[in-house]
N, C-alpha and C positions, 0 to 999 in steps of 0.2 A: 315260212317253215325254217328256214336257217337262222332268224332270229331266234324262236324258240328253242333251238338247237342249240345257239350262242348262249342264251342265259343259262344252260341246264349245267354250263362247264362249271363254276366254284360256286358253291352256297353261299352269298357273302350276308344272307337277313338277318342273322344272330349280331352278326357284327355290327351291320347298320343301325338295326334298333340300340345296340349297346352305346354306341356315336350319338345316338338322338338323345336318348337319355342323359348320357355325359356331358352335353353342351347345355342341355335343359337344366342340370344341375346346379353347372357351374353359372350360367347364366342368372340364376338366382342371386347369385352374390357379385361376380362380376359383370358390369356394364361395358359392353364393346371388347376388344381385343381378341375379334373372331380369328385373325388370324393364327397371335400367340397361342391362341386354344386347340387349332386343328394343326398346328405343328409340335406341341405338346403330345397330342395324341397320335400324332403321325410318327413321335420319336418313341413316344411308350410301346406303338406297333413294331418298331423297327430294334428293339433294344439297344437303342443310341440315348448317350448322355446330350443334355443340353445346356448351351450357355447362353441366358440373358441378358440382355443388355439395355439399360434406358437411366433415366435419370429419377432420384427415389419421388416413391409416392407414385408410382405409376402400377401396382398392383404386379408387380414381380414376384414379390415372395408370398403373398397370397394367393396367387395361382395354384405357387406352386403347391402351396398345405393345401388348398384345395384339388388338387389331383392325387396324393398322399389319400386323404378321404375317401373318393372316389373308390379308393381301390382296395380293395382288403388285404392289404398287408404291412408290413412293419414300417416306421415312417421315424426317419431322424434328422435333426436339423444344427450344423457347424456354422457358427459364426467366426470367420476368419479375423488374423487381429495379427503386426508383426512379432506378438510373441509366443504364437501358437508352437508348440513342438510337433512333430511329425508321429514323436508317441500319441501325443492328444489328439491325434486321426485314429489311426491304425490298430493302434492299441501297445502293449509291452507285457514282456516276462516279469512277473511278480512272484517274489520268493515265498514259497511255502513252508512256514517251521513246523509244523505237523507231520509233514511230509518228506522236510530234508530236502524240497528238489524248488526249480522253478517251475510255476506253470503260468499261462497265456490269459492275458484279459483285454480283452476283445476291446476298440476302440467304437466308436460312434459310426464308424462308417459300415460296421457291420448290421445292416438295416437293407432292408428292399430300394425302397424311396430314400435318397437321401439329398436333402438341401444346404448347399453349402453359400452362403449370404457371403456377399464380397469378396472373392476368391483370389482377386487380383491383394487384396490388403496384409497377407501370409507371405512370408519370403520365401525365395525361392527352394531351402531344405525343404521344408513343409509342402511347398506345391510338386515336390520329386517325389512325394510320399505318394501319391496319386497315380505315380502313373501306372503302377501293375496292378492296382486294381480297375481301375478304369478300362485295361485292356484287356486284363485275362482274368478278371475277375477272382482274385485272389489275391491275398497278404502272407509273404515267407517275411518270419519272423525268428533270429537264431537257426536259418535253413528248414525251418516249418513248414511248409504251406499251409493255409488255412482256407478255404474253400469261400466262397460267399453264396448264399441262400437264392434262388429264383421269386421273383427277377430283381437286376439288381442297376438304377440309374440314378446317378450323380445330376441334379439338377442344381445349376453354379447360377449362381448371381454377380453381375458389375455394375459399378458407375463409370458411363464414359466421360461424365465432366469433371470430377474430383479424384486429382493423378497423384495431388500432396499424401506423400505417405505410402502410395503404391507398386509392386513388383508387378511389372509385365509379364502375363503368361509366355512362356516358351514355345517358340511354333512346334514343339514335339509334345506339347500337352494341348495345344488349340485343337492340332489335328485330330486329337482323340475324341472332341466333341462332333457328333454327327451335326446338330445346325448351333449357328449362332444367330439367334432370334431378336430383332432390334424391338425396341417397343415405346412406342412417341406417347405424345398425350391424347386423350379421348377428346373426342370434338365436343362442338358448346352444347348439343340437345344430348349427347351422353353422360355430360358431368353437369345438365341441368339433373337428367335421371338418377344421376349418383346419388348428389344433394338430396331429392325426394325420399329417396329408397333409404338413404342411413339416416336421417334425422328421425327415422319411430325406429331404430332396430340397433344396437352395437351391434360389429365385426361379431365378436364371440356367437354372441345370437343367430343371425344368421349361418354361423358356421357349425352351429349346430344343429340347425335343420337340415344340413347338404347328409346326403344315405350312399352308403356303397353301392356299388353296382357290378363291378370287376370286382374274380378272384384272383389268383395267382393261374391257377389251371386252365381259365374262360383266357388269358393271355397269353398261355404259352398255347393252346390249340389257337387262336386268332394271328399269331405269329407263326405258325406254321400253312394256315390258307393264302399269309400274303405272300409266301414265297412260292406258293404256287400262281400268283397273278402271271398273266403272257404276256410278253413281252418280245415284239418282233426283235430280229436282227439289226434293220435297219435303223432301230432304234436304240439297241445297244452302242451301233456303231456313232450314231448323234451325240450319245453320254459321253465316248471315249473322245469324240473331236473336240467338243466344247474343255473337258478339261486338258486336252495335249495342245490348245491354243493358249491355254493358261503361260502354258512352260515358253512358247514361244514369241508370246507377246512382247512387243519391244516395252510399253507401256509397266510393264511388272518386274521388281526386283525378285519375285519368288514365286512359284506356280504353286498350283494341286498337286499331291501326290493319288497314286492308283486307290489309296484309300477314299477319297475322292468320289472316284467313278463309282466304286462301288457303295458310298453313301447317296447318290443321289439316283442309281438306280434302287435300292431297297426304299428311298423315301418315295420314290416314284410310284413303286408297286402299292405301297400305305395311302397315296395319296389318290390312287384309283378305287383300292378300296373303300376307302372310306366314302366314295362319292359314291358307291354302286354299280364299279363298274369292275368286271375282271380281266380285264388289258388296260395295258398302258399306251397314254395317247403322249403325242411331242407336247403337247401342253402340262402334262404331267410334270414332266423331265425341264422345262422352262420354269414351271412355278418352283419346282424346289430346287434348282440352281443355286440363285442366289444365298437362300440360306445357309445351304451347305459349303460353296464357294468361299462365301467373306468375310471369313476367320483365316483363311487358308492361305489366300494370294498376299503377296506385301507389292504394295505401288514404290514405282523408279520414284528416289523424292525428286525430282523436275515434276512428276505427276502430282504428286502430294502436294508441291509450293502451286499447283495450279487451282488446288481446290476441287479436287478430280477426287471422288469416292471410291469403294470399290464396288459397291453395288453400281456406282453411273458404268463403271469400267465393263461389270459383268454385262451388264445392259446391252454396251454396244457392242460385245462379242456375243453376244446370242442372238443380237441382228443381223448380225455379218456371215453366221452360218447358214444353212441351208437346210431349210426343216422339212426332213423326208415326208412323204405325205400315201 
């Protein structure tokens, strides 16, 4: 009787069949990368930007148009370069001779979905141009503000092998990203699948059979239930330790900020949902750690010249804590 009690609290079926279908989709086109998949979907629940990371040819930037797709809404794509201007983001005042005045012409990043390929390759003016959109969803331009459209996520792309040529993102632009998502190569029976699957089909082809499914409206009511997922105390208090051992760790030049805590409890709540369930369990809050964590901390370099990661680092502080139960 108190199960059926338990399940009556959030409706979460809308949502899960819309998961089914989203994976079944994308699944069509890409082989493996289940994870990338449901932390994609776990940031589009959470209205968090995401930052990619793998080495090319690992189906990065096809994900991403394939999630653009998915979803019915506007969808734009920046290829970063060191001579990009920060107008050719955001946009600029263009003079009107009819008019006698200037007015506003909207840059590329005014789109819903927007993919920005090698992020790290833009110098650092250009990557300053990000960051008030990124956090408050808006570009002031001549003291303007200009609003951005719902919903609205920066999906960034890197390479971590090829540094010739590249600006380091600012740990005050990293932390804006809710996860930074690593992505390796597909094992040997998935890129046997691969080979199968494209030798009768182009990319294009395939990416024309993938159908909407998500509106604009269908996400922002699905982002309103995950904020209702529950979420004990005890478990609040597990997010806030994990990231305040950050700051304390001899092992680390740099911790989490509070931004932090509250990105891996909102991915927490997505990560329940999406499983069908409406609380949050400590396995929640473990699994999306890391993601969120390892853009965020910088390793003492004694730790770095050791060959110490920061996902090994996060690892052995979520062992060392004490997982309420």
């Amino acid at each position: 009787m108190e199960e059926n009690l338990f399940e009556q609290r959030i409706e979460l079926g809308g949502l899960n069949r819309a998961v089914a279908e989203i994976r079944q989709e994308i699944g069509q086109v890409i082989i493996g990368q289940q994870k990338m998949v449901d932390l994609l979907l776990i940031g589009l629940l959470c209205d968090g930007h995401l930052l990619i990371e793998g080495v090319p040819g690992v189906a990065k930037t096809l994900t991403a148009k394939l999630m653009a797709r998915i979803i019915d809404v506007d969808f734009s794509r920046l290829q970063f370069t060191p001579d990009l201007m920060p107008s050719d983001v955001i946009g600029t005042s263009v003079f009107n001779p009819k008019e006698g005045d200037f007015s506003f012409k909207p840059g590329p990043i005014f789109s819903n979905i927007v993919l920005i390929d090698e992020i790290n390759r833009a110098p650092a003016k250009t990557q300053a141009a990000l960051f008030e959109v990124m956090e408050e969803r808006q570009v002031t331009i001549d003291g303007i503000s200009h609003q951005m459209t719902f919903p609205f996520i920066v999906l960034a792309t890197q390479n971590p092998i090829e540094q010739e040529g590249t600006y380091r993102l600012p740990e005050a632009q990293l932390d804006r990203f809710l996860f930074k998502i690593d992505v390796g190569y597909p094992s040997l029976e998935e890129e046997v699948t691969i080979l199968n699957r494209q030798q009768g089909k182009t990319q294009a082809e395939m990416l024309a059979g993938v159908r909407k499914i998500l509106t604009a409206g269908e996400i922002q009511h699905y982002r309103s239930l995950i904020q209702s997922i529950i979420i004990e105390p005890k478990l609040v208090e597990f997010i806030a330790r994990i990231v305040h051992e950050t700051r304390n760790n001899p092992a680390l030049y740099l911790g989490a900020s509070p931004r932090a805590s509250l990105a891996i409890l909102r991915a927490a709540k997505a990560n329940a949902a999406i499983k069908g369930r409406d609380f949050v369990t400590p396995e929640d809050i473990i699994e999306m750690a890391p993601p969120v964590l390892r853009h965020r901390i910088i390793l003492a370099p004694e730790k770095e010249m050791e060959g110490i990661t920061a996902d090994d680092l996060i690892e052995t502080m979520l062992k060392a804590i004490e997982v309420p139960r």
